[in-house]
N, C-alpha and C positions, 0 to 999 in steps of 0.2 A: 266612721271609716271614710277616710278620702282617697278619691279615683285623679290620680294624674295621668291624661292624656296627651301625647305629643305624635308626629307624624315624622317620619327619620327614613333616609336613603337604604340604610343596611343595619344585619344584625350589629356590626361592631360597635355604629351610631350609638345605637341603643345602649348597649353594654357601658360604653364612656359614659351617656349620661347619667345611666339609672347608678353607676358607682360612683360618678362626682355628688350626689343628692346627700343632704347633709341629715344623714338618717337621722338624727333626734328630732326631726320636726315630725316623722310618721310614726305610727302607732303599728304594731304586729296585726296583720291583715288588712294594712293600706294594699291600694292596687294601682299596677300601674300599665298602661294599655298602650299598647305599643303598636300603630298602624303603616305600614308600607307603602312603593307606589306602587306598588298590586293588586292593594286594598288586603292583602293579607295581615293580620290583627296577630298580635301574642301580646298574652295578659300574666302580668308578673304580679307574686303577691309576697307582699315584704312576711321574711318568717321572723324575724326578731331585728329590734330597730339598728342594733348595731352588726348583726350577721350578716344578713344576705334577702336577696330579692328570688324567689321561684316563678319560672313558668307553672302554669297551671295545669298547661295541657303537656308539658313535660320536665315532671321532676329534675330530670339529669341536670337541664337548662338553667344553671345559677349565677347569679351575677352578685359578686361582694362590694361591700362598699370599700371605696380606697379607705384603709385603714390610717395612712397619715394623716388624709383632708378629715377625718373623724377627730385625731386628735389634736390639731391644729383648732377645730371649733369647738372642745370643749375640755381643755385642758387649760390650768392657770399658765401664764409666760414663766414663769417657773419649770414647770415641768415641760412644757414647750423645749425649751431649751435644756433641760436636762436628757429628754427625749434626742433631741437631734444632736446631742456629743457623744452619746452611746456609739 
């Protein structure tokens, strides 16, 4: 299981990074720790590599991965471009 740790201004910070991350490098129950300048912490935990990221300490709190930047990194140039003439 790997824990990525980063330190960010605001929730939104968070949100853009944790959905630009090229989920096929993590595994379903990576984490990712998310610290403020308040020192307040929120711990996200990937539920499936290409779904989405949860808070821990609150479900509602979901962050999906952008779904283009997914298949841009693992799609052939083929479907790449078949994808973006749709």
């Amino acid at each position: 299981m790997k824990t990525i740790q980063f330190k960010t201004s605001s929730i939104e910070a968070a949100r853009g990074y944790l959905s630009e991350l090229f989920a096929a490098e993590y595994n379903e129950g990576d984490r990712a720790e998310v610290t403020f300048p308040d020192g307040n912490k929120h711990i996200y935990v990937l539920k499936s590599y290409v779904s989405y990221w949860q808070n821990e300490e609150d479900p509602d709190d979901i962050i999906k991965p952008d779904v283009m930047v997914y298949k841009v990194q693992t799609e052939s140039s083929k479907n790449i471009q078949e994808f973006m003439d749709t």
